[in-house]
N, C-alpha and C positions, 0 to 999 in steps of 0.2 A: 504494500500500500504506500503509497507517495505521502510525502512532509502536510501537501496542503489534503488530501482526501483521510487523513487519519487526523488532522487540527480539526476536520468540517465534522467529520465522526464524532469525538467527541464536545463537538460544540452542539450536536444534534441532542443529547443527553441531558435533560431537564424532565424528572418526573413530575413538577406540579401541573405542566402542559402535558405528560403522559396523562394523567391523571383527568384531569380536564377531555383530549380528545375521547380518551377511555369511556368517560358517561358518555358524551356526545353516542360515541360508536354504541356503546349498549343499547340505548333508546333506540337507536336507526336499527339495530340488529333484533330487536323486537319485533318490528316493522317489516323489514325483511324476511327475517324465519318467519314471522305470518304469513308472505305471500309461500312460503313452499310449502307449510302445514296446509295452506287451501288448496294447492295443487295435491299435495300429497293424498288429503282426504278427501276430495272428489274427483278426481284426476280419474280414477280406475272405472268408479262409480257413473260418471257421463260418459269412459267410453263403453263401460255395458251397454248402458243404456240403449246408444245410436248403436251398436254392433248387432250383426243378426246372431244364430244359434251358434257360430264359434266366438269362443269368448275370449282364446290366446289372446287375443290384442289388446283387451281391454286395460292391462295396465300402460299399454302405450302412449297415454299422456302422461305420467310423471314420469314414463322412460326418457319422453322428448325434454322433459323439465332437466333431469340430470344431466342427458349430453348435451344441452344448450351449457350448463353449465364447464362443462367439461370443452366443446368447442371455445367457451367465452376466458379460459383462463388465462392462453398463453395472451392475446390481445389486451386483456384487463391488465397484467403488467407494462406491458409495452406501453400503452395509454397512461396510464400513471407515471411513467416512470422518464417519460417523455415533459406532461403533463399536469405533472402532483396528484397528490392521493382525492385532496377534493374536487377538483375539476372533475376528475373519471366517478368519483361515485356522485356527484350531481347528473352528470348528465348517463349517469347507467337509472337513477332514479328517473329522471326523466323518459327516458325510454321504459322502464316497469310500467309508467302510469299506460303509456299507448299499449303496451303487451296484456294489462290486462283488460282495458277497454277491450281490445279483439278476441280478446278471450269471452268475454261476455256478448259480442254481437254474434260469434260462432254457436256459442248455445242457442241464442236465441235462433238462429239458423238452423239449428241441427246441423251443424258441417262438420261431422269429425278431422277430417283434412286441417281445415281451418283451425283448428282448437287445439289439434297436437305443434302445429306454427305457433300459435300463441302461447304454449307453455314454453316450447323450446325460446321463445323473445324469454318468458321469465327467468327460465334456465340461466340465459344469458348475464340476467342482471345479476343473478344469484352465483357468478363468478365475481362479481365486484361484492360483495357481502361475504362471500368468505372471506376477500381481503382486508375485512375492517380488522380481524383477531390481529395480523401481522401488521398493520397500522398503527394499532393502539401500540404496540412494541416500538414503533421505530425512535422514538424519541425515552423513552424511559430507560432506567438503569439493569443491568444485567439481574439486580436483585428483585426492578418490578416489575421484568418482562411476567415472567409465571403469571402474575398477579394483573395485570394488564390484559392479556389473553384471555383470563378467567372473566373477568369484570366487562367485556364485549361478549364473551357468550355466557355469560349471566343473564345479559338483555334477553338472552334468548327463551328466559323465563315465560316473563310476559308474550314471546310469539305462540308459547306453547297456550297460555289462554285466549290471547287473540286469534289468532288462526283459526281454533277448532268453535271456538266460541260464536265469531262470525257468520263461519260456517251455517252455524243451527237456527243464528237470528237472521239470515238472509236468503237459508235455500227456498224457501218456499214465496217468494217475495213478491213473486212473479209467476206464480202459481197456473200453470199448471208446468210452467217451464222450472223446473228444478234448477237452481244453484247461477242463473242466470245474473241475479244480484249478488250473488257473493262473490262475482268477478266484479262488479262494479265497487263495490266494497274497498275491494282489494289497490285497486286505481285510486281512491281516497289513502290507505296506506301508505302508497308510495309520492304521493304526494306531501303528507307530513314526514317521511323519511327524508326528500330529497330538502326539506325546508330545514331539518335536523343537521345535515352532513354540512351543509352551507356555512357552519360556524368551526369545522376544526381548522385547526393550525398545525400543518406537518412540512416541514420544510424538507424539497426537493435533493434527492443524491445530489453527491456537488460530482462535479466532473473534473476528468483528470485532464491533464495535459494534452492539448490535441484535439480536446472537443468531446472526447469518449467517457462513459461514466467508468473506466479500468475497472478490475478486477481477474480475477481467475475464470479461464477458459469454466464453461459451465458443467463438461464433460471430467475434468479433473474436480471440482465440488463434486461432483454426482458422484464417483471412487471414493472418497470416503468413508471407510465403513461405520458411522453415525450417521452420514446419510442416507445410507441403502437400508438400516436398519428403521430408523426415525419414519423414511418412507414407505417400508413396508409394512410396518403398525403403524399410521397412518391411511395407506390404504387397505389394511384387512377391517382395521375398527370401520372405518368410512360403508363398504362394499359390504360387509355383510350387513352390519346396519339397514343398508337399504335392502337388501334380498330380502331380510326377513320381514320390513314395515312394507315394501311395496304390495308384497303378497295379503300382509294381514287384512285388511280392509275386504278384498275379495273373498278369502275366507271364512272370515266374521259371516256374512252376507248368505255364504254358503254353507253355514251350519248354521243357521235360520235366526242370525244376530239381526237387529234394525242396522240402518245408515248412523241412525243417531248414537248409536253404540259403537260403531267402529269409529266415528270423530270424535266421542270423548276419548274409547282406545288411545286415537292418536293424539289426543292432547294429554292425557297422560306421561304418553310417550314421550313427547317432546317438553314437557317441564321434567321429566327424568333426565335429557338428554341434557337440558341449563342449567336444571335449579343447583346439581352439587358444584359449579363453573363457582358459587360464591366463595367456597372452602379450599377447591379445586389447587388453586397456584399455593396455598398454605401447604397443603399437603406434599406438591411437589417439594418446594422449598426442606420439609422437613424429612422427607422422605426418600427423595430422590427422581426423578423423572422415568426411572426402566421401572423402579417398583411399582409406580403408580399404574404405569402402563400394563403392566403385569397384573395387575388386579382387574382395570378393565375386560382383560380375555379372559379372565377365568368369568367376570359378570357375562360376558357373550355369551362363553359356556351352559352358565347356566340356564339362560334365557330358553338357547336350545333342546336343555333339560324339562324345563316344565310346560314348553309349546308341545313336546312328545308325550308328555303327561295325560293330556286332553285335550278336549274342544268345547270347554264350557267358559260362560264372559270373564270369569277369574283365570281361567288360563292364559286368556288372550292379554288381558290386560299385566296379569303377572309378568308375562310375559315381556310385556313390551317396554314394562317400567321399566325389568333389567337390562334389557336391549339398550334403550336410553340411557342409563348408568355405565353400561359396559362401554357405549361411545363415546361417553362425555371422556372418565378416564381414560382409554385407549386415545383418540385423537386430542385432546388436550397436552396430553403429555407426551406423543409425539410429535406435536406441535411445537411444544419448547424442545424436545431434542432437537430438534430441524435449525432451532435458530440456532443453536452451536455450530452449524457447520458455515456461516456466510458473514462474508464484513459488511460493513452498512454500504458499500457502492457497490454488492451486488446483490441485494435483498431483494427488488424487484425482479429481475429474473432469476433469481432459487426458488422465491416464492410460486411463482407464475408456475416455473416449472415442474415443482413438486403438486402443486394443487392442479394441473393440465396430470399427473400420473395418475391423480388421488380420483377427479372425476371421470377419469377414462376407463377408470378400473368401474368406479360407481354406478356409470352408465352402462357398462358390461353388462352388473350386476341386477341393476334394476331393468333391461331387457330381458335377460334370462327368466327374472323371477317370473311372470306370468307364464309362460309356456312353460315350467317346472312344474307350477302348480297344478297348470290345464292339464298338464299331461300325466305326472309322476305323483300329484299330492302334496299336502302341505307335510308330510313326514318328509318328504326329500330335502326341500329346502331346509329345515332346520337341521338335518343330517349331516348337508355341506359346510355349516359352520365349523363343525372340530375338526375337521385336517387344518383348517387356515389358522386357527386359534392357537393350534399344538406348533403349525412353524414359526409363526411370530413370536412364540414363547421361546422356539431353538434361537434361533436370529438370539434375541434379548441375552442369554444365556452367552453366544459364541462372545456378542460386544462385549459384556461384562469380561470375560475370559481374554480376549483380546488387548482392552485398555488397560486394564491389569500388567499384562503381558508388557508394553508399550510402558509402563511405568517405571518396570523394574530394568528394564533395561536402560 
């Protein structure tokens, strides 16, 4: 790192502004994780709906929501990083409001076409919304990054009441067209998100000599093995996560659950996946980041555990609490392993490019799940979680063994 890119690093270090953009982020990150909670919980539900007697597809709009995400991430850094953090998420908020207008003119149409475009637009914005957690970081000290990460997806509390809450006061609104308001809704959302973001202060990578923001080729970051580890718990928390919540909703439905049961389901879920984000950087801090992360998988585990149990509404929701639990810790604290591996002038593309792995996997994941389900059962999906659980736990295990190793010498 050059004299002046390691002076502008540490002149970026000011937790009372970490602290500061950090609410800002949380509040917008409420706001956001609502609009996915609403794709997430009707997503599956209106492509039943318009679908004739094969139902494979039916989870294909929160498939299009994920890989919108998963297309929107490498861009979402580049835009930022070009641009500053606020510029990209005002005008990625601004673009939510149009995505989800379209999303509600497509119900109102009946156009399944049409509606799986409008999630993949949400998708998209929901690439600039993961990057508030690494936002909230860039200005804070290595002691409040943990703490900073947590305190943005803390906000993610409130998405988990907002979102499914929405949901219930808006699906019928427009009666006999189901959930037609809750995309209008949703465009109110992103309207007070993008009036939220409007107020942080993150000062732009400074650039090196030349014109260039320098740092390390991004292929030699990615060889690190804290990287390859970080990223891959990372994407197993992410990816099974979704395999298992895309599917529930369908299921629920399919052992003769209401709708209204499968959206508190999911808001269960998703204050599972926030609400410990408050404790969450505490725990790393005293704990350590691999142990944390290690706890997460064995919560995944379990999850898996009591979805095989049964198919009664305690299962489902049992279920889906510790799903929520097992992700928050799993991706939280790979999250903060991740930032060990980048200097602050190459944060935007490590970022970018670990969350383009994270969604790519996700969006795998949440395509598969429906046609697993149509075809093999909700026992299969929860079956594929423990081979991925058991290698992120190897991985964890080799680093440990490794850095260790790296020490003594």
């Amino acid at each position: 790192m050059s004299a002046t890119a390691a002076a502008s690093s540490h002149a970026f270090i000011d937790d009372r502004l970490a602290k500061r953009n950090a609410l800002l982020l949380a509040f917008a990150q409420a706001l956001g994780g609502a609009s996915a909670s609403i794709v997430i919980a009707t997503g599956s539900l209106i492509g039943s709906s318009l679908l004739g007697s094969d139902k494979s597809l039916a989870t294909l709009p929160v498939s299009a929501f994920v890989l919108g995400t998963a297309i929107g991430t490498l861009p979402a850094g580049a835009i930022m990083r070009r641009f500053g953090r606020r510029t990209g998420f005002m005008g990625a908020a601004a673009f939510g409001i149009f995505a989800a207008l379209l999303a509600s003119f497509a119900v109102f149409q009946g156009n399944f076409p049409l509606f799986i475009i409008a999630c993949s637009g949400s998708g998209f914005v929901g690439a600039f919304v993961q990057q508030f957690r690494f936002a909230a970081a860039d200005t804070a000290s290595d002691a409040f990054k943990p703490k900073a990460i947590s305190w943005v997806l803390a906000g993610g509390v409130l998405a988990g009441v907002v979102g499914p809450q929405t949901v219930i006061a808006t699906k019928d609104l427009f009666s006999p067209i189901l959930f037609a308001g809750t995309y209008l809704a949703q465009a109110g959302l992103s309207l007070v998100a993008l009036l939220l973001v409007s107020f942080i202060r993150i000062p732009k990578p400074v650039k090196a000599p030349g014109g260039t923001h320098g740092g390390r080729p991004i292929l030699t970051i990615m060889a690190q093995p804290r990287f390859i580890v970080a990223a891959a718990c990372g994407i197993c928390s992410y990816a099974l996560m979704s395999l298992v919540m895309t599917a529930t909703p369908l299921a629920m439905i399919g052992c003769g659950l209401s709708s209204t049961d499968a959206a508190l389901g999911i808001q269960w879920h998703v204050l599972a996946m926030f609400g410990p984000s408050f404790f969450t950087g505490n725990l790393i801090a005293r704990f350590g980041k691999e142990r944390i992360v290690t706890i997460g998988l064995a919560l995944l585990g379990g999850c898996a555990i009591i979805a095989l149990s049964g198919v009664e509404l305690a299962h489902f929701w049992s279920a889906l609490i510790l799903l929520g639990l097992g992700w928050n810790f799993g991706f939280i604290g790979a999250t903060a392993m991740l930032t060990d591996t980048y200097r602050s002038e190459e944060r935007n593309m490590v970022q970018a490019t670990n969350d383009f792995l994270v969604f790519g996997c996700v969006a795998f994941a949440s395509f598969s799940s429906g046609a697993l389900l149509n075809h093999f059962g909700w026992a299969t999906v929860n079956w594929l979680v423990f081979p991925f659980v058991v290698l992120c736990a190897v991985l964890l295990g080799w680093l440990v063994f490794h850095e260790k190793k790296q020490v003594a010498v």
